[in-house]
PAMI-600553 format. One record per residue: residue in three letters; chain; residue number from 0; x, y, z of N, C-alpha, C, CB in turn. Coordinates in pm, 1 decimal. Atoms other than C-alpha are relative to their C-alpha. Glycine has a CB too. Layout:
! PAMI-600553
PT    aa   ch     i        nc1        nc2        nc3       cac1       cac2       cac3        cc1        cc2        cc3       cbc1       cbc2       cbc3
PT   ALA    A   NUM          X          Y          Z          X          Y          Z          X          Y          Z          X          Y          Z
...
//
This chain:
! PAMI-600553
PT    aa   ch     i        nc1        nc2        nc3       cac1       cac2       cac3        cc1        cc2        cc3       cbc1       cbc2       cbc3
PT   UNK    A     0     -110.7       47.5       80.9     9508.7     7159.6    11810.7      -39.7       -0.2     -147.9       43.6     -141.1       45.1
PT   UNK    A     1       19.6      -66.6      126.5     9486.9     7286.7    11468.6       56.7     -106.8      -89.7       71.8      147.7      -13.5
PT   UNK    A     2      -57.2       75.9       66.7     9696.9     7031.3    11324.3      -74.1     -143.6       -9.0      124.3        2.6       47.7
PT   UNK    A     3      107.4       98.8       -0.5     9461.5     6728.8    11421.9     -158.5       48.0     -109.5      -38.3      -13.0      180.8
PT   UNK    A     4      105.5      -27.2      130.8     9189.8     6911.7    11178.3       14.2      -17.4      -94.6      -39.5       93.9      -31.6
PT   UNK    A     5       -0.6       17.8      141.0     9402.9     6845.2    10910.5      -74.1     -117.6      -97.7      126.8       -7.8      -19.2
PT   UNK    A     6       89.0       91.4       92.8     9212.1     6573.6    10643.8      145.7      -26.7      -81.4     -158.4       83.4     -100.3
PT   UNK    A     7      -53.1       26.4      129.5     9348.8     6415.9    10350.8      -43.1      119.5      -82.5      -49.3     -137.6      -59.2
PT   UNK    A     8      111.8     -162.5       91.9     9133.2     6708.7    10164.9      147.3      144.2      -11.6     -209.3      100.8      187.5
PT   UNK    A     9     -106.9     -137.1      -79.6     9422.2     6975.0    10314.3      133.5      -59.2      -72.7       19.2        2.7      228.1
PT   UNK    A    10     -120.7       72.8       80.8     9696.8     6795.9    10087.9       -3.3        9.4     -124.2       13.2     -135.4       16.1
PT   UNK    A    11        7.4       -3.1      121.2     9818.4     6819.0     9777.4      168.2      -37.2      -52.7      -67.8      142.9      -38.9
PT   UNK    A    12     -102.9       71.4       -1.7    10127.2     6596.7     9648.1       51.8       33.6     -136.9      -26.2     -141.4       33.4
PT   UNK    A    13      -61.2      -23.5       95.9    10378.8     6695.2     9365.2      -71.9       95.3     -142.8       39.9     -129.3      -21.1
PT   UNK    A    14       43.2      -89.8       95.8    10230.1     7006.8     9220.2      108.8       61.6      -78.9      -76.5       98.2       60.7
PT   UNK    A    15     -104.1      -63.8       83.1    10369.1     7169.2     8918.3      -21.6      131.1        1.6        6.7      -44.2     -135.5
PT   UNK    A    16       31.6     -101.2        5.1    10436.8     7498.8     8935.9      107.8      110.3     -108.7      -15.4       21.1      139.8
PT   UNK    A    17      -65.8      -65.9       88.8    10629.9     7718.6     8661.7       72.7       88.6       92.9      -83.4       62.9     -106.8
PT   UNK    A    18     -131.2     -108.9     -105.8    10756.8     8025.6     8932.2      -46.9       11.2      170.0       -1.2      214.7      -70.2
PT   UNK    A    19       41.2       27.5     -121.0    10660.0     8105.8     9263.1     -119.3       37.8       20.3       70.9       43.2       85.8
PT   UNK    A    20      165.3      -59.0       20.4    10338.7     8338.7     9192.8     -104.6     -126.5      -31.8      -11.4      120.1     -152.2
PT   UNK    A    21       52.6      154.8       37.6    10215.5     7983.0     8988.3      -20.8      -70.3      134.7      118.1      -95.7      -97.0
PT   UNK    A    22        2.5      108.9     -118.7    10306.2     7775.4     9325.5      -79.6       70.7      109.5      160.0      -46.5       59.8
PT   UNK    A    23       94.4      -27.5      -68.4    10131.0     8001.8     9546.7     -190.0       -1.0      -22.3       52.2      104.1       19.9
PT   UNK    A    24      103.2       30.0       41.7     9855.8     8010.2     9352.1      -89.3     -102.9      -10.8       12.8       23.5      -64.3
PT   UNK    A    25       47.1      131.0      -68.3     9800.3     7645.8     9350.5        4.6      -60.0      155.8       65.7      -86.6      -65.4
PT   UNK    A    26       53.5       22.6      -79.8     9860.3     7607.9     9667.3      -98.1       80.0       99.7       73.0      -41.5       29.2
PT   UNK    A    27      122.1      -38.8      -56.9     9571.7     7815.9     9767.2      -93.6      -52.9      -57.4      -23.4      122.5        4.7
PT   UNK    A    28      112.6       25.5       76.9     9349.2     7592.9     9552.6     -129.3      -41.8      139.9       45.4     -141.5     -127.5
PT   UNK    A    29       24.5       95.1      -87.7     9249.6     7381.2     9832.0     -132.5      116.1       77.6      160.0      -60.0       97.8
PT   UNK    A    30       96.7      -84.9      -62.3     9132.9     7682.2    10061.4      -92.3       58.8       -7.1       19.8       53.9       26.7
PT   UNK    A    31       79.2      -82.4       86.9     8994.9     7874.8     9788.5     -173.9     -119.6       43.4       88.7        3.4     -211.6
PT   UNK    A    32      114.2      129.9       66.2     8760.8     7535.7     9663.7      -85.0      -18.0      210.8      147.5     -237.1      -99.3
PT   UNK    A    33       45.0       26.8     -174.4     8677.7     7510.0    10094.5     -136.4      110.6      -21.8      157.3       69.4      161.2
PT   UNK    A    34       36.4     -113.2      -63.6     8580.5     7875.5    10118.2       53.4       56.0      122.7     -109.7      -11.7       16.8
PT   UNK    A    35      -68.6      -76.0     -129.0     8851.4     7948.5    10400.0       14.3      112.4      -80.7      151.5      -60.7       78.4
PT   UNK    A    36      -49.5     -179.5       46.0     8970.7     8264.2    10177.2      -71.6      -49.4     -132.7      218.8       71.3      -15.2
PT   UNK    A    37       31.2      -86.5       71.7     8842.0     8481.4     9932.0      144.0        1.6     -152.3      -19.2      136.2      114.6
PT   UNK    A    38      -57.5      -45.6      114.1     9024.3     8559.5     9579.4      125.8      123.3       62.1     -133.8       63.6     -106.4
PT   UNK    A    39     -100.5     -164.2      -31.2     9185.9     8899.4     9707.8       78.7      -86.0      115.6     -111.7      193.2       80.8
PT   UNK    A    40     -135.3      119.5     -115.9     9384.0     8627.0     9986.7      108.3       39.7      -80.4      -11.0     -225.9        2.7
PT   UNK    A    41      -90.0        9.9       87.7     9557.8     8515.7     9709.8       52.4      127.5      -52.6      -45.4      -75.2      -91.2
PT   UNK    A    42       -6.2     -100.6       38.6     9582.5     8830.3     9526.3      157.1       83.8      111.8     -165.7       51.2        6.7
PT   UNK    A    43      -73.4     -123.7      -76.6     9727.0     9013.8     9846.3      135.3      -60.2       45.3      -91.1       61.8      142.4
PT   UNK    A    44     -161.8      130.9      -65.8    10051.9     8671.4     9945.5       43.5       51.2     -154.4      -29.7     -264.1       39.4
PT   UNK    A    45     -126.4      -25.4      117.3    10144.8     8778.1     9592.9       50.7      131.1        2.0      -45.6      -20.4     -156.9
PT   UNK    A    46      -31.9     -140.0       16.4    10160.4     9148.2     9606.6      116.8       35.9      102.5     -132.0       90.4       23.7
PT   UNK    A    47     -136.4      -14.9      -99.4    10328.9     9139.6     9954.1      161.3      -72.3      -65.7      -46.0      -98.2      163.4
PT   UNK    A    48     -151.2       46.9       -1.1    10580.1     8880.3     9861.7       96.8       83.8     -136.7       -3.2     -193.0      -25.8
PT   UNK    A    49      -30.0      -59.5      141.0    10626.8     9061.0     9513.6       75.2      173.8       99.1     -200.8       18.9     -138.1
PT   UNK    A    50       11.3     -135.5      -23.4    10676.4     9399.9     9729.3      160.1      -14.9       71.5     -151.3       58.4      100.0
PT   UNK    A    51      -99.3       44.9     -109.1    10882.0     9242.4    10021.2      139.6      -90.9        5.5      -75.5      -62.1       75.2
PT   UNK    A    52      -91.0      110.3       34.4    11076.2     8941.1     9893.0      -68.6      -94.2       90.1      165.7       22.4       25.9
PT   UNK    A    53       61.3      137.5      -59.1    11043.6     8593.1    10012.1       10.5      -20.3      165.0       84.7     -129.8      -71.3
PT   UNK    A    54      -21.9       -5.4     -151.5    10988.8     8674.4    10403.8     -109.0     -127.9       88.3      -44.4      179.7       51.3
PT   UNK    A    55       50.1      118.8      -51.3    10747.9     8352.9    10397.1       70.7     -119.5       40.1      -74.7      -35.7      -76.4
PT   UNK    A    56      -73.6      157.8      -13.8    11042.8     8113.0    10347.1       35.9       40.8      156.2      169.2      -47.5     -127.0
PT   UNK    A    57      -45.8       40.0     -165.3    11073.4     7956.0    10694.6      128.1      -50.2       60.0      -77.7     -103.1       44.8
PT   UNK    A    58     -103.5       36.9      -28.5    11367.8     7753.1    10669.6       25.7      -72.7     -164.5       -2.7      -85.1      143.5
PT   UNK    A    59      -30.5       62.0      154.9    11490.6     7508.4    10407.8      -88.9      -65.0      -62.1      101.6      -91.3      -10.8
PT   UNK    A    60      138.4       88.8       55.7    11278.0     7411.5    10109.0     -141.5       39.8       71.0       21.8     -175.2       35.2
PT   UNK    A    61      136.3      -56.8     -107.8    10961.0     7546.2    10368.6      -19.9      119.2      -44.4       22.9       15.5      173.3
PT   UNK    A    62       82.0     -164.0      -25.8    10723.7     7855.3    10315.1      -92.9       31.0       48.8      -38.4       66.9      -85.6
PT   UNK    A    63      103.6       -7.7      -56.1    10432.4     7951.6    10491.2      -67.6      115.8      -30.9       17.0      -17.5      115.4
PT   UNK    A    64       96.2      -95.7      105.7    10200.6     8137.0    10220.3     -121.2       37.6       97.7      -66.8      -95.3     -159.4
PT   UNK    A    65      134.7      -96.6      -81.3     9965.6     8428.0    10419.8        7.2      112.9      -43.8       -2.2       24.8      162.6
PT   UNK    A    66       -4.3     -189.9       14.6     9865.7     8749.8    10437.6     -100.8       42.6      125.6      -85.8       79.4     -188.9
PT   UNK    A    67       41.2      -38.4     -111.4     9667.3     8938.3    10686.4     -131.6       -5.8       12.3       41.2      107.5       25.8
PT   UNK    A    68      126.1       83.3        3.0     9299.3     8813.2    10783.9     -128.8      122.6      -70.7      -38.4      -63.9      189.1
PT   UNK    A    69      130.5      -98.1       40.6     9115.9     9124.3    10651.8       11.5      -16.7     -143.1        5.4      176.2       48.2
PT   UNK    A    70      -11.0       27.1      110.7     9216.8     9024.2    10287.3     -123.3     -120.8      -43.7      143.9      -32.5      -12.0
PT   UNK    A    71       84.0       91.6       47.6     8917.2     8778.7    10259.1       48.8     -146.5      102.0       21.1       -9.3     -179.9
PT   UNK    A    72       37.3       70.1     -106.9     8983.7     8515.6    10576.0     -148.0      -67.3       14.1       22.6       85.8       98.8
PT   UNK    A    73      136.8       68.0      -67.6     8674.3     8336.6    10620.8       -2.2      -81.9      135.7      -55.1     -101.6      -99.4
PT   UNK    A    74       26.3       98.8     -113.4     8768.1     8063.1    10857.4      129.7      -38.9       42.2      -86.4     -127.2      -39.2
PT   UNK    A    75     -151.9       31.4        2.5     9112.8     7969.0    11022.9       27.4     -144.6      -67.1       61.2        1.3      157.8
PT   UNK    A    76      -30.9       86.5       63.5     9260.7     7714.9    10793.4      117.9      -19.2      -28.1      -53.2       -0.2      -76.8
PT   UNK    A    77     -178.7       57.6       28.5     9596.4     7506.7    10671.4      -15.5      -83.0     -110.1       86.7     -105.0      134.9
PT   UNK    A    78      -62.8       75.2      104.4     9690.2     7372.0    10385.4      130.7      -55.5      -30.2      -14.3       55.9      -79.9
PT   UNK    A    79      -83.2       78.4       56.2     9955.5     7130.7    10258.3       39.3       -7.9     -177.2      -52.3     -113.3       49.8
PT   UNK    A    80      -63.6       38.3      149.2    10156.1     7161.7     9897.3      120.5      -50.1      -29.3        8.2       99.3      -77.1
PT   UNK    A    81     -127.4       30.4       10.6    10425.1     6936.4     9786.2       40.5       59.8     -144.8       21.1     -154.7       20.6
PT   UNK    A    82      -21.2       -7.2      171.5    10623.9     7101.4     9427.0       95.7     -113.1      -10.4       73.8      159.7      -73.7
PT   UNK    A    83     -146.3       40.3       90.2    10808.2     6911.1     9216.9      -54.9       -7.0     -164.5       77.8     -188.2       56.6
PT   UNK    A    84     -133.0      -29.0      -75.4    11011.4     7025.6     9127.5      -32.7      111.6       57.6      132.5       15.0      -80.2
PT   UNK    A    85      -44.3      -90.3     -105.3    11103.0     7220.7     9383.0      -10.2      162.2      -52.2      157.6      -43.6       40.8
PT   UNK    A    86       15.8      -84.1       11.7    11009.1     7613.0     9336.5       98.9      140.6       -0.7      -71.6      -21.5       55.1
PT   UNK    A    87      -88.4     -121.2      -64.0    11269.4     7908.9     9357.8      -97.8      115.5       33.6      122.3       60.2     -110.5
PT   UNK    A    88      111.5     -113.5      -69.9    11126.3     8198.4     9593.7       89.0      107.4       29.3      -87.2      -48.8      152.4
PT   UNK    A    89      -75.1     -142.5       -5.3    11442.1     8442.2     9576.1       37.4      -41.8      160.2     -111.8      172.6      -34.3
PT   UNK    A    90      -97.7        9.0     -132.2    11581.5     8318.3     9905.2      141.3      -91.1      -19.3      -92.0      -75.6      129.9
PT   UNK    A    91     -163.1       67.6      -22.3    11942.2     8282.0     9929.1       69.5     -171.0       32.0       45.4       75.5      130.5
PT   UNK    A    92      -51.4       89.3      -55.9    12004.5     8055.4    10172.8      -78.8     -153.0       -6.6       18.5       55.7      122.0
PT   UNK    A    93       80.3       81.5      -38.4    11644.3     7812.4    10183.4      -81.0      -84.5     -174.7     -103.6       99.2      115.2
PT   UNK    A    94       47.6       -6.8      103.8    11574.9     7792.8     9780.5       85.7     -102.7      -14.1      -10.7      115.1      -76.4
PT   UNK    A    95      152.9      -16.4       73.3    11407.1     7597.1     9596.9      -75.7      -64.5      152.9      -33.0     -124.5     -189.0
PT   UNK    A    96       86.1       93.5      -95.3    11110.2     7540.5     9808.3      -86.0     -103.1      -82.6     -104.7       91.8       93.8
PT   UNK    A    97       98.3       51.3       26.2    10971.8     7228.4     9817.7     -121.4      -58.4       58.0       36.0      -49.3      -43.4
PT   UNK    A    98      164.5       12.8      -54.1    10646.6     7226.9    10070.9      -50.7      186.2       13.9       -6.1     -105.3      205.6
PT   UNK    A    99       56.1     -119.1      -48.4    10448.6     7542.2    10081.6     -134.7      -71.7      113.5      -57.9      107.4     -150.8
PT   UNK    A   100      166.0       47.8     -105.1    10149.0     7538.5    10384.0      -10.5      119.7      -12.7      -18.8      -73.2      185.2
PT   UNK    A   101       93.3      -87.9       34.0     9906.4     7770.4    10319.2      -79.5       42.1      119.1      -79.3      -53.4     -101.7
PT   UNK    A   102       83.9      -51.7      -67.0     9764.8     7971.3    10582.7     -111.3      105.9       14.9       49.4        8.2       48.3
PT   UNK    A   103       87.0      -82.9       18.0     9471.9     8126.3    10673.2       -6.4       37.4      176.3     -135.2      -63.1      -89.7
PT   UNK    A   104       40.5      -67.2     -130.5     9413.6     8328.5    11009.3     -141.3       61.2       13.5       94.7      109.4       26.0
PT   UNK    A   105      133.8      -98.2      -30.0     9109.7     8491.8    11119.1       23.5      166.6      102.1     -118.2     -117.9      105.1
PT   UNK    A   106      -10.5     -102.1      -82.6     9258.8     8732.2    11318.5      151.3      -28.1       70.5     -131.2        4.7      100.5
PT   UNK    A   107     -134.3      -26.4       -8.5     9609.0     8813.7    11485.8       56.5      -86.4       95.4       26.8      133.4       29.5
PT   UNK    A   108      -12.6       60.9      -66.9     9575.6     8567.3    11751.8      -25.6     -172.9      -15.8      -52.1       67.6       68.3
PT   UNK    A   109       51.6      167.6       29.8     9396.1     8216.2    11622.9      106.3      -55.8      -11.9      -88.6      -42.9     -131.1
PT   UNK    A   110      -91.0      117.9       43.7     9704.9     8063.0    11447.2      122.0      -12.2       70.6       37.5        8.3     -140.3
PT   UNK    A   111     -100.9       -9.6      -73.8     9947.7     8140.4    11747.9        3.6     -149.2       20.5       -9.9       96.6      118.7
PT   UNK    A   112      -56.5      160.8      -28.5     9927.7     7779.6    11871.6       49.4      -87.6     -121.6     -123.1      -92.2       64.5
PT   UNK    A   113       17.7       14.2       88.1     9874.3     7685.2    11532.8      212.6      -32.7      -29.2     -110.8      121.8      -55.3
PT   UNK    A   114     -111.1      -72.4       98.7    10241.1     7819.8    11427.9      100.3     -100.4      111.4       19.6      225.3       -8.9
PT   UNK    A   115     -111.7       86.0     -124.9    10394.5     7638.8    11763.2      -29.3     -139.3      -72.6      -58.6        0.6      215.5
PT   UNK    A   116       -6.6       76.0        1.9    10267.8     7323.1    11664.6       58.1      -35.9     -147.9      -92.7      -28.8       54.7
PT   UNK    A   117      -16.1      -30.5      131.5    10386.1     7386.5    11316.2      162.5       -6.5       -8.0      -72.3      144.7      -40.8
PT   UNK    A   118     -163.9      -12.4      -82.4    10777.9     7448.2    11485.0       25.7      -93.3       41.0       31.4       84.4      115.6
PT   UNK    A   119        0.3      120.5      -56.4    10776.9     7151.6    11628.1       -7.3     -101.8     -120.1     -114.0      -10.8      101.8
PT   UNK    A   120       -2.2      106.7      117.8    10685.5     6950.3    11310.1      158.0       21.9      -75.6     -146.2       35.0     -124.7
PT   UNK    A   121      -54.5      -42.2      112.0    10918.9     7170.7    11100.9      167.2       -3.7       53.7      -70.3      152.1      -50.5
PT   UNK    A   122     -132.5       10.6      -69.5    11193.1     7131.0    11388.9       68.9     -161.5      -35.3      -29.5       26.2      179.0
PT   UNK    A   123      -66.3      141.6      -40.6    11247.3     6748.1    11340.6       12.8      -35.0     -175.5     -122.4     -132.2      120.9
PT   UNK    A   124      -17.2        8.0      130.7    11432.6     6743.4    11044.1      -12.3     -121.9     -117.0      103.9       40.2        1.8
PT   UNK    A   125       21.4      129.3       73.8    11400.4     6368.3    10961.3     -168.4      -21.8      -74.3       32.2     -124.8      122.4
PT   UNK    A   126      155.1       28.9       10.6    11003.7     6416.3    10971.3        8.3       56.7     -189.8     -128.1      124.9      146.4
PT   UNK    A   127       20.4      -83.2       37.7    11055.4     6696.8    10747.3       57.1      -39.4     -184.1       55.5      103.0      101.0
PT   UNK    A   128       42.8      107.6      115.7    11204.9     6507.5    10452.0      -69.4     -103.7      -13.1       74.8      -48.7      -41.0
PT   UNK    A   129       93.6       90.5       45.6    11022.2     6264.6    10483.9     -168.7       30.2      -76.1      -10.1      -71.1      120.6
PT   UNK    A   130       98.9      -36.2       54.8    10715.8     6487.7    10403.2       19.7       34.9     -130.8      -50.4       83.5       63.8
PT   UNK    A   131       24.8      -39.9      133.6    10855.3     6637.9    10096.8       40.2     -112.6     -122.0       80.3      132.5      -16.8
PT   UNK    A   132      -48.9      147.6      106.5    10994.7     6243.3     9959.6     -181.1       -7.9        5.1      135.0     -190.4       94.6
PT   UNK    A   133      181.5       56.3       43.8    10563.7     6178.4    10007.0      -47.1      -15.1     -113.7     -111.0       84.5       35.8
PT   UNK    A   134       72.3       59.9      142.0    10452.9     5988.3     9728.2     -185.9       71.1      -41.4      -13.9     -208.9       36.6
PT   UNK    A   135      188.7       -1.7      -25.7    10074.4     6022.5     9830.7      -54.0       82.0      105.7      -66.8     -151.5       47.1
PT   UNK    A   136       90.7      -93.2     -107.9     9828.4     6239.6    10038.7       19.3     -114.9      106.2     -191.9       46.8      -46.3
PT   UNK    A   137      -10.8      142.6      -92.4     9783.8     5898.1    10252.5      132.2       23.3       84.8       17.7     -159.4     -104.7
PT   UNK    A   138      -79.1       49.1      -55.5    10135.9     5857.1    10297.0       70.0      147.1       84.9       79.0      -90.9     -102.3
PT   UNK    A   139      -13.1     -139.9      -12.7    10221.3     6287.3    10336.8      -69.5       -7.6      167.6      -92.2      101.5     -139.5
PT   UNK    A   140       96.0      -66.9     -112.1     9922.7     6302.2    10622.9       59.8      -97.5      122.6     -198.4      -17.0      -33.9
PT   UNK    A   141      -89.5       81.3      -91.0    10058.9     5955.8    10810.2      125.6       52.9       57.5       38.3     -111.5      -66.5
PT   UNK    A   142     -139.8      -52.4      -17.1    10405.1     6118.5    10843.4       -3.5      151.8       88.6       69.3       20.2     -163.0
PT   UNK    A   143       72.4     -151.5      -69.3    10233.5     6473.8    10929.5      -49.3      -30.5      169.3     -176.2       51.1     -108.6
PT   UNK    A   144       26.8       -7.3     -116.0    10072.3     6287.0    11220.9       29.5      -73.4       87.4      -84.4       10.3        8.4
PT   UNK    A   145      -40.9      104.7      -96.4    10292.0     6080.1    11348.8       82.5       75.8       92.4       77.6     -124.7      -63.6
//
């Protein structure tokens, strides 16, 4: 259970971010500063989304910043970013986002459960503001694992 690894450490509460390249960028600080990914990570969630459009946004306000594990992957990992304000990512219907989670895979299979237990959080919509009202890492991770 991938989601029980999370820490306070894996959080990061009312970042500012100028566009969406900015907000991805910070929220890979976390992983970066770990050593789950490499520089070229980052590098390669901007180029795709820059190429592709915003095919990370998940649902509303939600994105789930990746790219593919041969881009510098070190270790499977998750991160937590709250913006505010809230980010535009060029999606129609789900813009502005305001949580990005930051993933890291190791390979094409690790974060399958990962992504279920992730559906399940992201399904219960009361949880789900309540994460992006989170004042505090504290109060963000309580809410995450309740």
């Amino acid at each position: 259970m991938m989601l029980e690894k999370v820490t306070l450490d894996d959080i990061q509460i009312g970042v500012k971010a100028v566009d969406w390249k900015d907000a991805i960028i910070k929220s890979s600080k976390i992983l970066l500063e770990k050593g789950s990914i490499e520089d070229i990570y980052v590098e390669e969630m901007i180029r795709v989304l820059s190429d592709v459009g915003p095919y990370i946004v998940l649902g509303k306000h939600v994105a789930l910043a990746h790219a593919r594990p041969e881009y510098g992957v070190n270790e499977l990992a998750l991160s937590f970013t709250t913006l505010e304000p809230p980010v535009e990512f060029g999606s129609e219907n789900f813009d502005p986002i305001k949580l990005i989670i930051t993933l890291a895979a190791i390979d094409s299979n690790s974060h399958i459960e990962m992504l279920g237990e992730l559906a399940d959080t992201l399904m219960n919509e009361k949880k789900v503001k309540a994460l992006f009202d989170a004042k505090t890492k504290e109060e963000f991770y309580k809410i995450l694992k309740a």
